[in-house]
TIMIBA-289192 format. One record per residue: x, y, z of N, C-alpha, C in turn. Coordinates in steps of 0.02 Angstrom, whole numbers, padded with zeros to 5 digits, always signed. Each point is the difference from the previous one (the first is absolute). Example, Ala and Ser with C-alpha at 12.3 -4.5 7.8 and 13.67 -1.06 7.14 Angstrom:
+00660-00284+00390-00045+00059+00000+00045+00060+00000-00018+00053-00036+00042+00059+00003-00039+00055+00037
END
This chain:
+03514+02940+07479+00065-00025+00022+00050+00057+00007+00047-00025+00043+00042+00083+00011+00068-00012-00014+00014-00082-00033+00067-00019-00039-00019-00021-00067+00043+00016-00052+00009-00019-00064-00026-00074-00011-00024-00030-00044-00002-00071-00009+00027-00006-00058+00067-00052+00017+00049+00003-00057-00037-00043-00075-00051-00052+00031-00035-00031-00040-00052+00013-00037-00022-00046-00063-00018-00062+00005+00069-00025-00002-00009-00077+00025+00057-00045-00025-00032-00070-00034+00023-00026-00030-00005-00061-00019+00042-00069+00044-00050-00048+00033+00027-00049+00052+00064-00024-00059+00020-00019-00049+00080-00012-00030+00041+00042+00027-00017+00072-00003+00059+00058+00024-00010-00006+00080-00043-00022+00020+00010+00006+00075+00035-00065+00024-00007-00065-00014+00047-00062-00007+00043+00022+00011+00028+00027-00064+00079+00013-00010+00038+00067+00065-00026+00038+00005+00008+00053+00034-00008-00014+00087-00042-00053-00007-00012+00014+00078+00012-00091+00035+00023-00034-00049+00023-00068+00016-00037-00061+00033-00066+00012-00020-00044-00033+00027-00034-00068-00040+00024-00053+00016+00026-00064-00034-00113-00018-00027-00043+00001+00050-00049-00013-00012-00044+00047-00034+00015+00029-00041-00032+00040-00057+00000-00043-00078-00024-00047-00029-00007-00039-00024-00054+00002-00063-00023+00074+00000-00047+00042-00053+00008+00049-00008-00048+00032-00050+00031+00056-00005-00061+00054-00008+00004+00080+00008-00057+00028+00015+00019+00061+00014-00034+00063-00021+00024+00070+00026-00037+00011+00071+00043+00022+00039+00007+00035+00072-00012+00063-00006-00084+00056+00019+00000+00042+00008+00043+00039+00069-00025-00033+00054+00020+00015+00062+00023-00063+00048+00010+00037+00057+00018-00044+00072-00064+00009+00029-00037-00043+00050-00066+00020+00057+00011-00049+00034-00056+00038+00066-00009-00057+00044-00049-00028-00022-00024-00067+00041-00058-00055-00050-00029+00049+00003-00044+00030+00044-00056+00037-00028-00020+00045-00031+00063+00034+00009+00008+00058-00070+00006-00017-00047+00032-00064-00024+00016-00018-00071-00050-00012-00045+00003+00023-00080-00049-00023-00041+00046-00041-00046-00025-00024-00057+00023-00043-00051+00044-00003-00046+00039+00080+00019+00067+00020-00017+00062-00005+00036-00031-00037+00046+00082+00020+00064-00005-00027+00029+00068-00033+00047+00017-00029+00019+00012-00014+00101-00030-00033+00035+00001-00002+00057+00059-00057+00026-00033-00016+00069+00045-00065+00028-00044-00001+00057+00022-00063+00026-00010-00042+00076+00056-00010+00034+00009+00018+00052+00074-00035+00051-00040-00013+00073-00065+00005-00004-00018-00024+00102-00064-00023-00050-00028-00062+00043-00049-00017-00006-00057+00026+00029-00009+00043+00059-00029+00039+00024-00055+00031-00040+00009+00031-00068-00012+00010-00056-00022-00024-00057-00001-00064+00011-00056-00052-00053-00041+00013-00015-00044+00043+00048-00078+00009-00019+00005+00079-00065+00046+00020+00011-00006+00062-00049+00037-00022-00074+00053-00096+00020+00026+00002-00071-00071-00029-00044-00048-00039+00042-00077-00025-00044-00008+00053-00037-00013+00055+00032-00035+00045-00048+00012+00049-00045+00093-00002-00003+00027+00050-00020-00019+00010-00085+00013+00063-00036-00008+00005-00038+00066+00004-00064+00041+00001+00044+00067-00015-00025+00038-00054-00070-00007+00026-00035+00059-00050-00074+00014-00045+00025+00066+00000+00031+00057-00015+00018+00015+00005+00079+00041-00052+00013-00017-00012+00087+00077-00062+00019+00033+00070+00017+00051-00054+00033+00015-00023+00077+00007-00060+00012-00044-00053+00053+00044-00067-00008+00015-00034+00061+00002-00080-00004-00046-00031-00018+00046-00067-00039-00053-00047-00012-00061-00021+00045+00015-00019+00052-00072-00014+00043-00064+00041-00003+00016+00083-00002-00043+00043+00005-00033-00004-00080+00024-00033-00040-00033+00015-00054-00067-00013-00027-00017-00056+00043-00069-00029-00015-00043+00036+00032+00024+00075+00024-00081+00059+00028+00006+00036-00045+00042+00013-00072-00006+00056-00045-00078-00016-00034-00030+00042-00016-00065+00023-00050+00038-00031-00070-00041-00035-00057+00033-00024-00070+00014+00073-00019-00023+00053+00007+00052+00063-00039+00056+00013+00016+00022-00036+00044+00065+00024+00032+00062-00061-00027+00055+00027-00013+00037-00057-00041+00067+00008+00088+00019-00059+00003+00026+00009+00055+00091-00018-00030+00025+00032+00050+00085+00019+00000+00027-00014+00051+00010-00082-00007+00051-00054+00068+00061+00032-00004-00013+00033+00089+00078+00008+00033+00010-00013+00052+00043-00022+00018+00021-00020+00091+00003+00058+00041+00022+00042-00020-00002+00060+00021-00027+00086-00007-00069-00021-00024-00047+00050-00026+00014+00068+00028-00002+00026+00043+00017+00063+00027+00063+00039-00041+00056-00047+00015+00070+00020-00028+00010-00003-00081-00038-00043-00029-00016+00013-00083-00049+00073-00014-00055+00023+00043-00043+00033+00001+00024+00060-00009+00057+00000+00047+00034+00065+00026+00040+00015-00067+00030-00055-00027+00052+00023-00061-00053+00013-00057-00073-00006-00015-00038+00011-00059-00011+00068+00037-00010+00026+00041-00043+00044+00033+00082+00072-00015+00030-00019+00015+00089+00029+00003-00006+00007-00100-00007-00028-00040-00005+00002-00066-00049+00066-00021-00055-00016+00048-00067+00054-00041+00028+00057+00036+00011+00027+00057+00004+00050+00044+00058+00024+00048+00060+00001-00058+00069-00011+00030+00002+00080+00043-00043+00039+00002+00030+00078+00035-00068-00019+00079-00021-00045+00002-00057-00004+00062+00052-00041+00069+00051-00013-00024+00054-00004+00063+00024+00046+00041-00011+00058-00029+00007+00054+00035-00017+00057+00027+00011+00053+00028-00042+00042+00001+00045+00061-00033-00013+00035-00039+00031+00041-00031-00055+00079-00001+00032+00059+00002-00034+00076+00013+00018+00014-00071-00043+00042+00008-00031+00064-00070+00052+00076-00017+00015-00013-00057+00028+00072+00031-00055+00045-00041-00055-00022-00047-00028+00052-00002-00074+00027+00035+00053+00058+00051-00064+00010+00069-00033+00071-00035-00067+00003+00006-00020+00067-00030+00020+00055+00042+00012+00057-00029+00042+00058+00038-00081+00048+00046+00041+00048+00049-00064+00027+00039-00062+00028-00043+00030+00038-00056-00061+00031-00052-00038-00052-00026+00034-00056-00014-00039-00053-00045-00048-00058+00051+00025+00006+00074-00047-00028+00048-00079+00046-00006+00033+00068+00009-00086+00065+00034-00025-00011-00072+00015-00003-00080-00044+00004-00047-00020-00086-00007+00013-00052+00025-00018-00054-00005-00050-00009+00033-00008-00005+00059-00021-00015+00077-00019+00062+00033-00040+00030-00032-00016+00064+00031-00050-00005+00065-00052-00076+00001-00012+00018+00076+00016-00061+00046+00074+00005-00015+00038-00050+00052+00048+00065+00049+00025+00001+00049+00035+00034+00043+00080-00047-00010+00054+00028+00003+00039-00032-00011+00054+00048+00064+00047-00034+00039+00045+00029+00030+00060-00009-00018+00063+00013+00033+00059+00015-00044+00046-00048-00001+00037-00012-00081+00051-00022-00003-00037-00091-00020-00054+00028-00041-00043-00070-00036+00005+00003-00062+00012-00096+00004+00051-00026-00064-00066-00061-00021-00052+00038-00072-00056-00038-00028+00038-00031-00082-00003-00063-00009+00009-00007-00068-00074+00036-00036+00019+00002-00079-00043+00044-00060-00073-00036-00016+00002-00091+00043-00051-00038-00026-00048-00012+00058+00005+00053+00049-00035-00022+00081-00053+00014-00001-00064-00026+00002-00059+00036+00024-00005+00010+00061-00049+00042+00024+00006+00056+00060-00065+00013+00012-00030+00009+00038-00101+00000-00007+00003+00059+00042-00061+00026-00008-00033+00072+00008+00010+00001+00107+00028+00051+00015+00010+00014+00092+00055-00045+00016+00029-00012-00038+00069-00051+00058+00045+00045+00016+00024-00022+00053+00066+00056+00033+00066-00059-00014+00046+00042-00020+00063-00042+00001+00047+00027+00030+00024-00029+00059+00060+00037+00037+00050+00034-00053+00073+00000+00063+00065+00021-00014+00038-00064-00004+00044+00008-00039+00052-00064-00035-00053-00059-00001-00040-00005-00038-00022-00062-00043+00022-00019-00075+00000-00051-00003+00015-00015-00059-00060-00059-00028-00034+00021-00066-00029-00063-00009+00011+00004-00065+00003-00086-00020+00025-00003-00072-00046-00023-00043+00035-00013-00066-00046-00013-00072-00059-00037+00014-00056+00038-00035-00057-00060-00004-00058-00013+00071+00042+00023+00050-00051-00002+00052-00046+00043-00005-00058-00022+00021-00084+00039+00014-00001+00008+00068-00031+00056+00010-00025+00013+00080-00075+00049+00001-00024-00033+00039-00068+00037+00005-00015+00065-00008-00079+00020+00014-00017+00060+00053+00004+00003+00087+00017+00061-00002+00005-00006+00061+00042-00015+00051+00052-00033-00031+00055-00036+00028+00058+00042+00046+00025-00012+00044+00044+00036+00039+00051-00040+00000+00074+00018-00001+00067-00033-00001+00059+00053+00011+00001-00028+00064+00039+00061+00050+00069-00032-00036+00053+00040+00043+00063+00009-00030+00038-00062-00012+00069+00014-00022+00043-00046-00008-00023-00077-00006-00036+00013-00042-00059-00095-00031+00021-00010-00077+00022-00057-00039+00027-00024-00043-00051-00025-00032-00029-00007-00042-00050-00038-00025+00027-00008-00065-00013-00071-00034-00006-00030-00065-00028-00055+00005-00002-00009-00073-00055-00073-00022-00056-00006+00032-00046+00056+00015-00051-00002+00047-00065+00022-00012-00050-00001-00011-00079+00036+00015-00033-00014+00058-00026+00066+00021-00022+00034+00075-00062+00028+00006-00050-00024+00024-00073+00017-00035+00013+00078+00042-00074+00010+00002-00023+00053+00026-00001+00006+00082+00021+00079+00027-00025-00014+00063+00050-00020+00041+00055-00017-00011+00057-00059+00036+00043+00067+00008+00037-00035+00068+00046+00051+00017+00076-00065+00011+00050+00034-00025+00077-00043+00008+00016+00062+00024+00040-00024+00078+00020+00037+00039+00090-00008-00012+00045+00029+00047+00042+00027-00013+00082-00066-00010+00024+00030-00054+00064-00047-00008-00021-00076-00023-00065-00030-00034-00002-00059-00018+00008-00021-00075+00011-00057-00010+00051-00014-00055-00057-00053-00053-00029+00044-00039-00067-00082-00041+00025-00007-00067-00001-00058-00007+00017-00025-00070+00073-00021-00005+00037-00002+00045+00056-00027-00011+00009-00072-00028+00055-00029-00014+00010-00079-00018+00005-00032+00042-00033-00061+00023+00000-00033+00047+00033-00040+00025+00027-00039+00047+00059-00061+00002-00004-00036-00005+00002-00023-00068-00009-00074-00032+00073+00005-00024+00030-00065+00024+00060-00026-00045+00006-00075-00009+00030-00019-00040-00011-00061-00020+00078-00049-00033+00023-00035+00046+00070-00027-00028+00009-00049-00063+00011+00045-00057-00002-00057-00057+00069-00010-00014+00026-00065-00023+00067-00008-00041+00053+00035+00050-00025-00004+00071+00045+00013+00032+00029+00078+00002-00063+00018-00022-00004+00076-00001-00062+00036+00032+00006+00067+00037-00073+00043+00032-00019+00020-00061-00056-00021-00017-00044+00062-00038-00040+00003+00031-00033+00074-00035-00037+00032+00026-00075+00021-00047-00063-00029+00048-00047-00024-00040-00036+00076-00008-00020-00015-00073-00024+00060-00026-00064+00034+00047-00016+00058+00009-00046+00017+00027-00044+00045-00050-00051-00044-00036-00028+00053-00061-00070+00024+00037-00014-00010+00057-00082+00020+00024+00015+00047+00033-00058+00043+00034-00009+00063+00023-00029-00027+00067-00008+00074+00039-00034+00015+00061-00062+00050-00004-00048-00046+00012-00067+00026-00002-00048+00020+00045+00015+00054+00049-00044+00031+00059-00076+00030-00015-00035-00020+00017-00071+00015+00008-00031+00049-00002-00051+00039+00032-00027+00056+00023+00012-00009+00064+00006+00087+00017-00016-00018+00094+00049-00018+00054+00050-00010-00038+00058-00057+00035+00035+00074+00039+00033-00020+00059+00040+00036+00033+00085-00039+00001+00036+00025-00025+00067-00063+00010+00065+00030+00058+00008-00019+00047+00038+00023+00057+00068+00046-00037+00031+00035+00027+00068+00012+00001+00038-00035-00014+00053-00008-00052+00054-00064-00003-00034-00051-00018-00034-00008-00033-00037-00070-00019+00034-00017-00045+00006-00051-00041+00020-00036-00063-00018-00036-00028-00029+00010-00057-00052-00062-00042+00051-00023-00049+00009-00063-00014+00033-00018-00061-00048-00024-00062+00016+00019-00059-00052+00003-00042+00021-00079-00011-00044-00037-00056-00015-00063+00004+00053-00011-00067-00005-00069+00003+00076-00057-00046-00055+00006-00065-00038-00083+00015-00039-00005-00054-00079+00029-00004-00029+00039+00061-00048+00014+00004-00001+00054+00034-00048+00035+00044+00024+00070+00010-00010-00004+00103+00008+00064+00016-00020-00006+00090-00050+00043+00006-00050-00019+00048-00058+00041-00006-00022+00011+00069-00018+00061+00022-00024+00022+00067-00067+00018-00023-00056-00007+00035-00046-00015-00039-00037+00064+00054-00060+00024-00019-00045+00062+00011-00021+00005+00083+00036+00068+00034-00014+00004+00045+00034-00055+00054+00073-00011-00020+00026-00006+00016+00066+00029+00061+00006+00014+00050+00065+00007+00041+00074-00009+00029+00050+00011-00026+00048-00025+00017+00022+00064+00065+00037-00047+00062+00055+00043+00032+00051+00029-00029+00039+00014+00034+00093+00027-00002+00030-00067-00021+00060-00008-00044+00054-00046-00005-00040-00054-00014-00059-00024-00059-00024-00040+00002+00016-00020-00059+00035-00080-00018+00033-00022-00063-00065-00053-00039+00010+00016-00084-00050-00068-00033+00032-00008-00042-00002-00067+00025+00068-00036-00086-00048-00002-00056+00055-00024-00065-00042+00009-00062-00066-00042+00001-00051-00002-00049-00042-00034-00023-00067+00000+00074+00026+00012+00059-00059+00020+00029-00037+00016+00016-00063-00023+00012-00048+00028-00004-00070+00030+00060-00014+00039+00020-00034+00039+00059-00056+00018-00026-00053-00025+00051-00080+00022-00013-00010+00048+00034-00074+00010-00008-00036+00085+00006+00002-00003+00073+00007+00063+00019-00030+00028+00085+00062-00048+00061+00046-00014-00035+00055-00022+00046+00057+00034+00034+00006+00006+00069+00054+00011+00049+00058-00028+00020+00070+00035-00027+00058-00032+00005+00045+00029+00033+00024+00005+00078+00022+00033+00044+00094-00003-00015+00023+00047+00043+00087+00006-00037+00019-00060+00026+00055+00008-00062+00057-00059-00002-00031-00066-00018-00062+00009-00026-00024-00080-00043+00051-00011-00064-00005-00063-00018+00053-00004-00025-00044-00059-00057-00014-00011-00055-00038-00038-00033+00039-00032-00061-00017-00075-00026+00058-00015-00037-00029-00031-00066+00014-00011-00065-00028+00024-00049-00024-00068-00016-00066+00033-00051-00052-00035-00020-00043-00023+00057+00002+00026+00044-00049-00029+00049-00072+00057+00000-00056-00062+00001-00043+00062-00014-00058+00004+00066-00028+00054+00020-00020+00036+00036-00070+00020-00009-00062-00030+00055-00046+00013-00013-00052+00061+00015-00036+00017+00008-00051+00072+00018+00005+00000+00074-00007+00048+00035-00007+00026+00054+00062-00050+00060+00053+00015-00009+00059-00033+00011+00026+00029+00054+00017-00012+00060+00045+00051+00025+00057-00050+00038+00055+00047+00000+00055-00030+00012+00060+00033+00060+00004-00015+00060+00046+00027+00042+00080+00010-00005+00019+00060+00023+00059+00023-00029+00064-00042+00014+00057-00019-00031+00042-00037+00018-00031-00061-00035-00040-00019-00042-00020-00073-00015+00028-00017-00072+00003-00064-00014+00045-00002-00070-00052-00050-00031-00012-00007-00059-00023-00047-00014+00019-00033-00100+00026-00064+00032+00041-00040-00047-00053+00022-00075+00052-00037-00052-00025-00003-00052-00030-00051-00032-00047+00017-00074-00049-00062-00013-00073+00002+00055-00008+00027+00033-00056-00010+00036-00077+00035-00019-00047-00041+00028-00074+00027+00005-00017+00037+00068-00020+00058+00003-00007+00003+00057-00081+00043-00008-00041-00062+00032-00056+00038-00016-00057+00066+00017-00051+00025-00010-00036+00066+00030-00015+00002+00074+00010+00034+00028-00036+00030+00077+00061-00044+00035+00072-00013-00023+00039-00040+00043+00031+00049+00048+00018-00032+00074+00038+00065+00015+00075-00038+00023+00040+00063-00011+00075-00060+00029+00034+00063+00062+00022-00040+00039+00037+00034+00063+00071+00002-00036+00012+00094+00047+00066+00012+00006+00036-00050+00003+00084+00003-00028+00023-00030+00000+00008-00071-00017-00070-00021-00040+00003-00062-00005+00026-00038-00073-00010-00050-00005+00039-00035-00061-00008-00024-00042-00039+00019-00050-00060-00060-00034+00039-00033-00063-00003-00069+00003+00027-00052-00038-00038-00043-00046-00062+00018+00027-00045-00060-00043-00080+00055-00007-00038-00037-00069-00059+00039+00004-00049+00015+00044-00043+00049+00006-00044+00005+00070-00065+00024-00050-00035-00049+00036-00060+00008-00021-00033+00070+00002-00075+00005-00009-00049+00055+00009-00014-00003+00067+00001+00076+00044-00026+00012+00054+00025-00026+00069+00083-00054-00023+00055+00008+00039+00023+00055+00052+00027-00016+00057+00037+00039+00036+00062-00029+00028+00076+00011-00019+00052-00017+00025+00042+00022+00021+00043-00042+00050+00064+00053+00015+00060-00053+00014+00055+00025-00001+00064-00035+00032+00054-00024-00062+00023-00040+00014+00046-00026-00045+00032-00061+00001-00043-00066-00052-00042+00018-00065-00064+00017+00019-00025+00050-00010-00058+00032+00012-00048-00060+00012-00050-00001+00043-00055-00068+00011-00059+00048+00035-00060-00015-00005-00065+00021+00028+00028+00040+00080-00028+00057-00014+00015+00041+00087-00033-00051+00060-00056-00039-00011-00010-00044+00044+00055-00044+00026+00039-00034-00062+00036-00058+00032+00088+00029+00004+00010+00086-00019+00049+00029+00034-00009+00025+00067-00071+00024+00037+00008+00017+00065-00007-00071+00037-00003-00050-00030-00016-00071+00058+00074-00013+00000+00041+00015-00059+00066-00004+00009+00045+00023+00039-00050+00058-00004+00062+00067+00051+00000-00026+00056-00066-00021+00028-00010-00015+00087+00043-00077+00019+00031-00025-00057+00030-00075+00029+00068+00022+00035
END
């Protein structure tokens, strides 16, 4: 983890603290997870039904959820009636990990002597700003004005041309992040409670593969409750955005100005035309292909081809075009 966890808590102190009327037992709170990360210390939620099939099996304590959804919890799971699960979620989640709202820099960057005796067969260019806890793997080149912060890992081999920001991140081997892109930032999640914006914690990371090439100007946002993952042998263009929690399979093509929106997940051998956006919550399955510019709103199966907007089978967009 690359934020503090203010906890354990005990569900009494979280009641009281976080005002959540259906807490009605009592029990120590190691952590926050998503269902499937969660084990028998910590605490998840439900707000889309979409997601039923992962609350069956979750491994999760504690599980805050509407009443209706309650009859898919597993008997290990003790359930926590709220009308508004997300927005209670956010204030337990705001309790464990009050500094993951933000993004905050290091000031302690190792100086030039303490880079060449650290990282002796990394290449480093000028005016690079490493926190003291970075791993660094054997042949990587690191431009001019980078900055990468606490806790991040990066391969062998790795190339990361100039002016590139990196935190909250691991970067396998082999991968090149090209120039001016921004990974691990906090993502845009906000959430109106009590008639107030907050701003939902972002405690997960950004997790790039082997192999991966990532365009110029790209921007990954690291994940809320789970992490974002570009997965092996992977491609991104120029100016190519991924909201938090998303997720990208192996050997996939993502041309500039895609624009992807979070938690939507992404199957193997994917490719995607430049200018295309595609909503959030979605499946989009292996060998799919989507046309420039197009719009995707709903899941697409395996071995799909679409285009337009709302994106529909290239068959029944060129019968369209010709009316």
């Amino acid at each position: 983890m690359f934020f503090e966890n203010k906890g354990p808590f005990k569900l009494s102190y979280i009641k009281s603290k976080c005002e959540i009327s259906g807490i009605n037992f009592d029990g120590k709170i190691s952590d926050i997870k998503s269902l499937n990360d969660a084990k028998k210390n910590d605490i998840s939620f439900l707000d889309n039904s979409k997601y039923i099939k992962y609350l069956k099996s979750t491994s999760a304590g504690f599980c805050i959820l509407k009443q209706k959804h309650a009859k898919f919890l597993p008997s290990t799971c003790k359930p926590i009636i709220s009308e508004s699960p997300l927005n209670d979620f956010i204030k337990v989640s705001i309790l464990f990990y009050p500094d993951a709202r933000y993004d905050k820099h290091s000031n302690l960057y190792l100086s030039k002597t303490q880079l060449q005796k650290k990282y002796k067969k990394v290449k480093f260019g000028k005016n690079v700003n490493i926190s003291k806890n970075v791993i660094i793997g054997h042949n990587t080149t690191i431009g001019n004005n980078v900055i990468i912060e606490s806790g991040c890992n990066i391969g062998n081999n790795v190339i990361i041309n100039s002016n590139v920001i990196i935190k909250n991140t691991y970067i396998g081997k082999n991968s090149i992040i090209n120039f001016g892109c921004v990974l691990g930032k906090i993502g845009f999640g906000y959430k109106l409670i009590n008639n107030k914006i907050e701003i939902i914690p972002h405690v997960g990371k950004v997790l790039i593969g082997d192999n991966c090439n990532i365009g110029s100007y790209c921007v990954i946002d690291r994940g809320s409750f789970s992490n974002t993952r570009v997965g092996n042998n992977t491609s991104l263009d120029n100016f190519v955005h991924i909201a938090h929690n998303t997720e990208i399979g192996e050997n996939c093509f993502i041309a500039g100005q895609v624009g992807i929106a979070g938690s939507t997940i992404i199957g193997n051998n994917v490719m995607i035309g430049g200018q295309a956006g595609v909503s959030g919550h979605l499946n989009i399955g292996n060998n799919v292909k989507i046309g420039g510019k197009s719009g995707v709103v709903k899941d697409i199966n395996d071995n799909e081809s679409v285009m337009g907007y709302p994106a529909v089978s290239i068959k029944d967009f060129l019968k369209n075009e010709k009316k």
